[in-house]
C-alpha positions as a Markdown table, in Angstrom:
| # | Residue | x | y | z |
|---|---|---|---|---|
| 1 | Unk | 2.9 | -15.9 | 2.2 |
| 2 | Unk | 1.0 | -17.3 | 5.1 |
| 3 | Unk | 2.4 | -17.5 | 8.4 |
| 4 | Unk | 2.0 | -19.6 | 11.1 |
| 5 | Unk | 4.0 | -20.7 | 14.4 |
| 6 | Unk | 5.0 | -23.6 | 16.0 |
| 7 | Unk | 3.9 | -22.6 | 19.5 |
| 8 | Unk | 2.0 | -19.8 | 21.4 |
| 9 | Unk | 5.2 | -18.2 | 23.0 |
| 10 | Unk | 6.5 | -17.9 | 20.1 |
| 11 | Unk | 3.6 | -16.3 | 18.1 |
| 12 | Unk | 3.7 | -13.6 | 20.9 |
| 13 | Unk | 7.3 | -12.8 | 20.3 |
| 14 | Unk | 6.4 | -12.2 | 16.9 |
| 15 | Unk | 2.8 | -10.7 | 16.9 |
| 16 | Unk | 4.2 | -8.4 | 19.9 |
| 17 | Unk | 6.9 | -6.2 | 19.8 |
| 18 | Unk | 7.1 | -5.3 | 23.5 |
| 19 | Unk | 7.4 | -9.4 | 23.9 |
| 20 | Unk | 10.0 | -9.5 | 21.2 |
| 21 | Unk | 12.5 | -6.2 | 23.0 |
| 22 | Unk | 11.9 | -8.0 | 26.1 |
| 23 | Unk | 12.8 | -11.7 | 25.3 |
| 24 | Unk | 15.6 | -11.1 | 22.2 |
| 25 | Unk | 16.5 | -7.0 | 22.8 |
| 26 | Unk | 15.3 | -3.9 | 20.9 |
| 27 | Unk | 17.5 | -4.5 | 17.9 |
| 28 | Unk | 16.7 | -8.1 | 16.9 |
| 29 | Unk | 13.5 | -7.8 | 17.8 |
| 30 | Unk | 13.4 | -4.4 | 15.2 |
| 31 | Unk | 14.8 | -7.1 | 12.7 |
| 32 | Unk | 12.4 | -9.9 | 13.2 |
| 33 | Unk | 9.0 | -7.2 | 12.6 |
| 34 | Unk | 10.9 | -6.2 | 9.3 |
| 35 | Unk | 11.9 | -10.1 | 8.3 |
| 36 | Unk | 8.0 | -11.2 | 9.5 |
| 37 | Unk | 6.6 | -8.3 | 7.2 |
| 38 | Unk | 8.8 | -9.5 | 4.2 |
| 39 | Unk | 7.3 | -12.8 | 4.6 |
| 40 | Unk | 3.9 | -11.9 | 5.2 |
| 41 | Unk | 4.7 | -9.8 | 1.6 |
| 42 | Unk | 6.0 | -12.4 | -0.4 |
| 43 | Unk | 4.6 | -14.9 | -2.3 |
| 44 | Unk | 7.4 | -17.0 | -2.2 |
| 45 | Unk | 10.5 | -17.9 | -0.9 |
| 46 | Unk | 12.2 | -16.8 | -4.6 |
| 47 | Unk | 10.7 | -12.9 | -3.3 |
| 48 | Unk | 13.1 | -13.0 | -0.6 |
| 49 | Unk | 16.4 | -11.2 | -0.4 |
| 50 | Unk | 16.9 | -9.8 | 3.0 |
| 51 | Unk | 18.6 | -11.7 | 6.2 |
| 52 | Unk | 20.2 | -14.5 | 3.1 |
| 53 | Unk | 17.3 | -17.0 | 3.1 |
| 54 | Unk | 18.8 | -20.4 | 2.6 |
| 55 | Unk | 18.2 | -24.4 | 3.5 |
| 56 | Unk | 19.2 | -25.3 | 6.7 |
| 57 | Unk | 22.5 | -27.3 | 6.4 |
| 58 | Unk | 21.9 | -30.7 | 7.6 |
| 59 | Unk | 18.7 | -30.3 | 8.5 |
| 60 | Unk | 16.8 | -33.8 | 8.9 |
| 61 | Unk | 13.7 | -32.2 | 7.5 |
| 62 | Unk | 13.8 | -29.9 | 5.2 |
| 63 | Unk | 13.6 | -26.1 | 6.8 |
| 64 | Unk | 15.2 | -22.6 | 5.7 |
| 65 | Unk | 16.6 | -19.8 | 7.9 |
| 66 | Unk | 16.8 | -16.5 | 7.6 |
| 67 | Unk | 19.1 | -13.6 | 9.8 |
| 68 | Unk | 17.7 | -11.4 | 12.2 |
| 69 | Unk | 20.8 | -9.9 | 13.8 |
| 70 | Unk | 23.8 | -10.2 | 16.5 |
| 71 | Unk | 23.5 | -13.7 | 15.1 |
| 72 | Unk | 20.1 | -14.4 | 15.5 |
| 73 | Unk | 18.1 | -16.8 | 13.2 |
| 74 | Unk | 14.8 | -17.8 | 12.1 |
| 75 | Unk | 13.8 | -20.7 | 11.3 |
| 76 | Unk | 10.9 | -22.4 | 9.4 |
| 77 | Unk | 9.5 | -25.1 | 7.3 |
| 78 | Unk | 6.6 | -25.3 | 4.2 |
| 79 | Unk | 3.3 | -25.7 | 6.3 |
| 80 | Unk | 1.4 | -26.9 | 3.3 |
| 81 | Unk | -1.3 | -29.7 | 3.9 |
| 82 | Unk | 1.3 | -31.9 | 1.1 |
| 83 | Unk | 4.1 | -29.6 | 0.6 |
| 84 | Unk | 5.1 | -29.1 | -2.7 |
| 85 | Unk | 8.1 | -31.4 | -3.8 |
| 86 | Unk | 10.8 | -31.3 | -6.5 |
| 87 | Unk | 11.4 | -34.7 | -8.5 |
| 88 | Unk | 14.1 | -35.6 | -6.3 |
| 89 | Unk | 11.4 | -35.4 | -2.9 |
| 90 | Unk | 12.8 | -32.4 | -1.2 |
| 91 | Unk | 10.9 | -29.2 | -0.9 |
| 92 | Unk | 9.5 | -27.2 | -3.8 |
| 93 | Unk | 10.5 | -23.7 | -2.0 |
| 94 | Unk | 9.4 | -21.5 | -5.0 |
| 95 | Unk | 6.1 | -23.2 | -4.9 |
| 96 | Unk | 5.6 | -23.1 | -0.9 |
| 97 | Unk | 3.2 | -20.0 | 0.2 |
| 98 | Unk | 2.2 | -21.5 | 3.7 |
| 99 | Unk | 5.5 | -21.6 | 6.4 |
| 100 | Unk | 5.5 | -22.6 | 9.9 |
| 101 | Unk | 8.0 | -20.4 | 12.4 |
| 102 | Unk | 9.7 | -23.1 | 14.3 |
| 103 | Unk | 12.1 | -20.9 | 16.7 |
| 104 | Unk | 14.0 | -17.7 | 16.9 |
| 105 | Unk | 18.2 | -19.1 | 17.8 |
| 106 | Unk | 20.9 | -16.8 | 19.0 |
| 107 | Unk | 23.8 | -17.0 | 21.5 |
| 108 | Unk | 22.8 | -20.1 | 22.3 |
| 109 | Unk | 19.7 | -19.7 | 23.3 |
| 110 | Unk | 16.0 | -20.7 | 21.8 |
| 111 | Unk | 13.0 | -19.1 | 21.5 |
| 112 | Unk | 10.7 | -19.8 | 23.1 |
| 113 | Unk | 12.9 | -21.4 | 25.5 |
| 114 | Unk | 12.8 | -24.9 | 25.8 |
| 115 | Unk | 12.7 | -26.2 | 29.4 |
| 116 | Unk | 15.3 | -29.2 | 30.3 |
């Protein structure tokens, strides 16, 4: 699958691991390189077991998350140029192989962090 983020902060989070332990703590972080890797392996979401990948409940726009740990989550949405769609207009996930990282959520708290 391809990979891409929705901001810079948060591409180093996940490109770096020292960025990751720092911002989310060694064990999440340890998490997020293994869920990252199982994404960059698949070639769809159906490949997918680990961290429970599902659709976002009540999401406005379609996105699934998956578990890091200590209640951490990642989320993300197809990044196709015209995402694949079922006949009933939401998101083909078998048939996505592009996703955009939106954040990383946990104890209520997102990354990267969103200034007020």
């Amino acid at each position: 699958m391809e990979l891409a983020f929705d901001s810079r902060p948060l591409r180093s989070i996940c490109e770096s691991e020292a960025e990751a332990q720092h911002e989310l703590g060694s064990s999440v972080a340890e998490m997020l390189k293994h869920r990252l890797a199982d994404l960059c392996a698949a070639t769809s979401i159906n490949d997918l077991v680990a961290g429970q990948p599902r659709v976002l409940d009540g999401a406005v726009l379609q996105h699934m998350v998956v578990d890091l740990s200590a209640g951490y989550l990642m989320i993300f949405c197809a990044n196709h140029p015209n995402n694949p769609l079922t006949e009933s207009g939401k998101i083909d996930w078998p048939k996505v192989s592009r996703i955009k990282i939106l954040r990383i959520e946990g104890d209520h708290v997102q990354y990267p962090r969103v200034s007020s």
